[in-house]
C-alpha positions in Angstrom: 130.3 106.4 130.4 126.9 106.7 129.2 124.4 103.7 130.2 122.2 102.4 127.3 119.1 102.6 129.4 119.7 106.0 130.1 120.4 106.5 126.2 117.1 104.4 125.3 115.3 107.3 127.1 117.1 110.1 125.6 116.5 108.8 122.1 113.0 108.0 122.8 111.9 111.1 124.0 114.1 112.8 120.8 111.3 110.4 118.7 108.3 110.7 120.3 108.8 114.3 122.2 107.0 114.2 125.1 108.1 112.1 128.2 104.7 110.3 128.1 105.3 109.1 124.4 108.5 107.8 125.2 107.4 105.9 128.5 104.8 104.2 125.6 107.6 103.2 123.7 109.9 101.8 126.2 107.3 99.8 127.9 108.4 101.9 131.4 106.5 104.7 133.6 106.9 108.3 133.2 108.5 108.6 136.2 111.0 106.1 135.5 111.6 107.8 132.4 112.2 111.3 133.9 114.5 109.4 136.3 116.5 108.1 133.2 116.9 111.4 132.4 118.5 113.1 135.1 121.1 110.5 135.4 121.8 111.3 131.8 122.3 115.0 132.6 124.0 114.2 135.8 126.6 111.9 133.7 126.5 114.7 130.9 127.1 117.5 133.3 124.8 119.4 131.1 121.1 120.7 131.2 119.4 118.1 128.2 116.2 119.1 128.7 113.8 122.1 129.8 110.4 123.0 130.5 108.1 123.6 127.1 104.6 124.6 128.6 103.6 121.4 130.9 106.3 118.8 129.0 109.5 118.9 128.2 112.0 119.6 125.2 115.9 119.1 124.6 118.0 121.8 125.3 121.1 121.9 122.5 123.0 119.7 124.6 120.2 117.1 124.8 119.4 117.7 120.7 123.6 117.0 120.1 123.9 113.6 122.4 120.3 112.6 121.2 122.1 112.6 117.5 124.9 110.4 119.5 122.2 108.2 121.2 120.8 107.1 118.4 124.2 106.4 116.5 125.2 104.3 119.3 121.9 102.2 119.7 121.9 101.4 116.1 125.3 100.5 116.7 124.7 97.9 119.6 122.0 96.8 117.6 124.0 95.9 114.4 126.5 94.4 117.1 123.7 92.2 118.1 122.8 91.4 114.9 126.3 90.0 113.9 126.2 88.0 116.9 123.5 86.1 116.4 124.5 85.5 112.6 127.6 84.7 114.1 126.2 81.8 116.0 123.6 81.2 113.5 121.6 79.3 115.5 118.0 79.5 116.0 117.1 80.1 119.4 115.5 82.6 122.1 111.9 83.7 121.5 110.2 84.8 118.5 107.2 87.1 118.7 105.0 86.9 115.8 101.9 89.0 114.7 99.8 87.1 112.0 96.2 88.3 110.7 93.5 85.7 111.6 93.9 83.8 108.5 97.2 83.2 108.4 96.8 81.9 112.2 94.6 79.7 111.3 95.7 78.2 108.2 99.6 78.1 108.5 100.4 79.2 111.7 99.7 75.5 113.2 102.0 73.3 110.8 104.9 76.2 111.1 105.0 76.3 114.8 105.3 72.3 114.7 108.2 72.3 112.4 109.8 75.2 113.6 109.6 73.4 117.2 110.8 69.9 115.4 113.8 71.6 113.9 114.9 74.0 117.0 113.4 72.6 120.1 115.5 76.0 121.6 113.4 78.6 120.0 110.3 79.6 121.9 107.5 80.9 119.2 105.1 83.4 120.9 102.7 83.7 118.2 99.2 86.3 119.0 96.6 87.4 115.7 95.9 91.1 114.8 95.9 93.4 111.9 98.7 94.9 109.7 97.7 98.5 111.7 98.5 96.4 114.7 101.6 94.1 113.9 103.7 96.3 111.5 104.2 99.2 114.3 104.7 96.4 117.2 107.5 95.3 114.7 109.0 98.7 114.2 109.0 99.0 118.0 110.7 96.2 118.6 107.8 94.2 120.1 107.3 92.3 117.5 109.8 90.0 115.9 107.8 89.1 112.1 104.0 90.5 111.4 102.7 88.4 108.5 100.2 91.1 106.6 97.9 90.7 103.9 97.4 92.9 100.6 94.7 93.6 98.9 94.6 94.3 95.0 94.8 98.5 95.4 94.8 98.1 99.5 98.3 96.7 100.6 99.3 96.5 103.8 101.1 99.7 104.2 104.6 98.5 104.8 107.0 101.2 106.7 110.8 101.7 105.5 113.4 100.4 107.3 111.7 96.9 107.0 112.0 94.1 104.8 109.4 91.7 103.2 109.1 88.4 101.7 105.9 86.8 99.7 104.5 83.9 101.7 102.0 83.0 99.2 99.1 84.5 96.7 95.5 83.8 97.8 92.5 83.7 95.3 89.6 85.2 96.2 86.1 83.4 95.6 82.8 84.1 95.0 80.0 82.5 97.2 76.9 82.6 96.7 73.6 80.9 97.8 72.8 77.4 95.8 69.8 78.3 94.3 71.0 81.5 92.6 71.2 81.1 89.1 74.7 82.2 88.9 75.4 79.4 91.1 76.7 76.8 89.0 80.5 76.0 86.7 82.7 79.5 86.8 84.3 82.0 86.1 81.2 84.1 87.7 81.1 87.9 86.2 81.1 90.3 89.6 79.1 92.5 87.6 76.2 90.3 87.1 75.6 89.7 90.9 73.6 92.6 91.1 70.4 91.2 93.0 71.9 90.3 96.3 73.0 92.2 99.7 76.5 91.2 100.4 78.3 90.5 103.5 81.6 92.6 104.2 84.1 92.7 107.1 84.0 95.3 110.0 84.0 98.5 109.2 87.4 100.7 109.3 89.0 97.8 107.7 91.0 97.2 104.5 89.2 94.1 103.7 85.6 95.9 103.5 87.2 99.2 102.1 88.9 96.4 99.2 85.2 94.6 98.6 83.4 98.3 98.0 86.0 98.9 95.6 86.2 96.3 93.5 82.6 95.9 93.5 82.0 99.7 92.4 84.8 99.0 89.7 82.3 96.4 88.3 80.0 99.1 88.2 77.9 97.8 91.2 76.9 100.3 94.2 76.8 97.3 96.9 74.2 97.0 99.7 75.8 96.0 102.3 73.5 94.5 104.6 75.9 92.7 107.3 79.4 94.2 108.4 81.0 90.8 110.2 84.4 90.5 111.3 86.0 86.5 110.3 85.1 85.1 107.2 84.2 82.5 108.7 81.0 83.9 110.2 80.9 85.0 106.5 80.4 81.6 104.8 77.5 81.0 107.2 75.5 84.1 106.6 75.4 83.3 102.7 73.9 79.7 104.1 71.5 81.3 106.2 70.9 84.9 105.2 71.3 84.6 100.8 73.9 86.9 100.9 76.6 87.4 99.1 80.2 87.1 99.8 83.6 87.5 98.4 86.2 84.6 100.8 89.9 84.1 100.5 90.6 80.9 100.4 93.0 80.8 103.1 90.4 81.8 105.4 87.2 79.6 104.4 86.4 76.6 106.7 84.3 73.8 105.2 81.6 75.3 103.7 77.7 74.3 104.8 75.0 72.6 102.6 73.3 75.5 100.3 77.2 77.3 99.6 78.8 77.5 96.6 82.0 79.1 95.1 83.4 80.1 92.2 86.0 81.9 90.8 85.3 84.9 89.0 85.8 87.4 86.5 88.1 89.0 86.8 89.7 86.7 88.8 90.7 88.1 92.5 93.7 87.4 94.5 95.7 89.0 97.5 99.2 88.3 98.7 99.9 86.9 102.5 104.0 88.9 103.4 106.1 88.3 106.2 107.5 91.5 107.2 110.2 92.5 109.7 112.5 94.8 111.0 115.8 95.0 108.7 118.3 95.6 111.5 116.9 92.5 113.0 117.4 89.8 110.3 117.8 87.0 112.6 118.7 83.1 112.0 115.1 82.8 114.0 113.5 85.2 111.8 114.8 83.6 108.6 113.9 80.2 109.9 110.0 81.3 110.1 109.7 82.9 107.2 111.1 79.9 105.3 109.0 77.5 107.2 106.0 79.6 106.6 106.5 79.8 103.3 106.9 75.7 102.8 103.7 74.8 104.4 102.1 77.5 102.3 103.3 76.0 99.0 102.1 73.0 100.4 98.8 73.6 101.2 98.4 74.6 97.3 99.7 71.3 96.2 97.3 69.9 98.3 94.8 71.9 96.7 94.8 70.3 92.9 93.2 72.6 90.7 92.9 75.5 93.0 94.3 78.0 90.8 92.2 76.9 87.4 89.7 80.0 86.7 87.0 77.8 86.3 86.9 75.8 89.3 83.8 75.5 91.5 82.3 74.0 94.2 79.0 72.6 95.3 80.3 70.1 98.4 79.5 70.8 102.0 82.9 70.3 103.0 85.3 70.3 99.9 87.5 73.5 99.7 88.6 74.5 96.0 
C-alpha cells in the first residue's frame, strides 16, 4: 500500500522535476521530500529515481507509478469533491485571492453575508494580482482568485479552471476642473492630448492596458507618474493636473478640483471569480454567488452609472 504523502512527492517531483521545485509546491523541505521518496522506493521495491548531474530524475519505474500517482490523486480528489457536494454544506475555510479593488469594494459586504448565512465557514480573504492568485489556485493554496480583465489584457486564465462574471466595470475619465474638456460627457480620449497622465506600476496589465488604448486613440502618452492604487491616482489629478483613466470600482470619493466622465469610446473591464474545477465546492459556490449579489447591488445603487453621458463635478459623489 502506497501512502498519499509519499505519492504527493512522487507526482510533484514528475511536475516540477527537480526535488527543490516540488518541496515549493508541497509547502515541505527538500529533505523531507527526498525522505518521501525513499519510502516510496522502499514500498515499490524499485529504484524511482537516479542521479541527473546535481538533481534527480525518474527512473522507468518512477516515470510508470508517477502516471499511477497522479491517477490516484485526482481520484481522492474527485472523492473529496463528492463528499462535500454530498453534504452540501458550506463549511471549513475558504482562502480567497482578490485584486485590491475587489477587496475594497465587495469583499466587505460578501464576508458579512457569507458569515450571516454559514457562521461554520471561515473566509481567509488576502489582496494580490491575477499573476499571484490564479497559480495559488492551481496549487491548491488558493480556494477562488477574483481577477480583472482588461479590454485586449484579460487575466490570463489557466485550463483546468472555471470562471464566472462577477460584474462589468466602466472605466472613467478624470481630469482636473479647470480643463476645458472638463464638463457634461462622453469625453473623446483622443482630444486629451495636452496633459501627462498617471498610470499604475510598471510590469502591470493595468498600465500595459492604459498605453494601449491611449495609442489606439492615436495618442503617444507621457507618462509622468507610475503609482500603484487608484486611489493615490484620483489625488495626483487634484494635485498634480494629471490625467487619469479610474474604474469605478476602485475610486474613493473624489477631492474638490476632480471630475469624471465617461468617454468615447466608452471603456469597461470585467471583475471573474475563478477556481479550480476539481474543486467546485458548496463554499466556493456560496462566494461566488454572494459576490456576485452585492456586486449587482452596488450598480443599483449607482442610478445612472452606466448612461454614457454621465459626469461628475462633486467632491464626494461617485457616478
Amino acid at each position: 500500500m502506497f501512502a498519499l504523502d509519499r505519492l504527493r512527492a512522487l507526482d510533484a517531483l514528475a511536475t516540477h522535476r527537480s526535488v527543490a521545485g516540488a518541496a515549493s509546491a508541497l509547502h515541505l523541505t527538500p529533505s523531507a521530500v527526498s525522505q518521501q521518496l525513499a519510502k516510496l522506493e522502499r514500498e515499490a521495491g524499485a529504484a524511482l529515481t537516479e542521479p541527473a548531474g546535481r538533481g534527480l530524475r525518474l527512473t522507468a519505474a518512477g516515470r510508470m507509478l508517477a502516471e499511477h500517482a497522479a491517477e490516484i490523486l485526482a481520484r481522492v480528489a474527485a472523492a473529496r469533491l463528492d463528499l462535500d457536494r454530498l453534504r452540501d454544506e458550506v463549511v471549513g475555510e475558504l482562502r480567497v485571492g482578490a485584486i485590491p479593488t475587489s477587496v475594497h469594494a465587495l469583499a466587505p459586504a460578501t464576508l458579512a453575508r457569507l458569515r450571516a448565512a454559514h457562521p461554520d465557514l471561515r473566509v481567509v480573504l488576502a489582496d494580490g494580482e491575477a499573476e499571484q492568485t490564479l497559480p495559488a489556485v492551481l496549487a491548491g493554496d488558493l480556494d477562488l482568485a477574483v481577477v480583472e480583465n482588461w479590454e485586449g489584457l484579460p487575466a490570463p486564465i489557466p485550463a483546468g479552471t472555471s470562471r464566472a462574471r462577477l460584474c462589468d466595470d466602466v472605466i472613467d475619465l478624470l481630469l482636473p476642473a479647470d480643463h476645458p474638456l472638463a464638463g457634461p460627457g462622453p469625453v473623446a480620449l483622443a482630444d486629451v492630448d495636452d496633459l501627462d497622465w498617471v498610470a499604475d506600476g510598471d510590469d502591470t496589465r493595468a498600465q500595459s492596458w492604459l498605453l494601449q488604448t491611449l495609442r489606439a486613440q492615436g495618442l503617444e502618452p507621457r507618462v509622468t507618474c507610475r503609482v500603484r492604487g487608484f486611489g493615490m491616482h484620483v489625488e495626483l489629478v487634484a494635485g498634480v493636473g494629471v490625467a487619469a483613466l479610474v474604474p469605478r470600482l476602485a475610486r474613493p470619493p473624489m477631492p474638490a478640483g476632480v471630475v469624471s466622465a465617461t468617454t468615447t469610446p466608452l471603456l469597461r473591464r470585467s471583475i471573474d471569480a475563478v477556481w479550480r474545477t476539481d474543486r467546485d465546492t458548496p463554499a466556493v459556490r456560496a462566494a461566488v454567488a454572494t459576490f456576485t449579489a452585492v456586486a449587482a447591488e452596488r450598480d443599483a445603487d449607482q442610478p445612472g452609472a452606466q448612461a454614457s453621458g454621465a459626469s461628475s463635478r462633486s467632491a464626494s459623489k461617485q457616478v
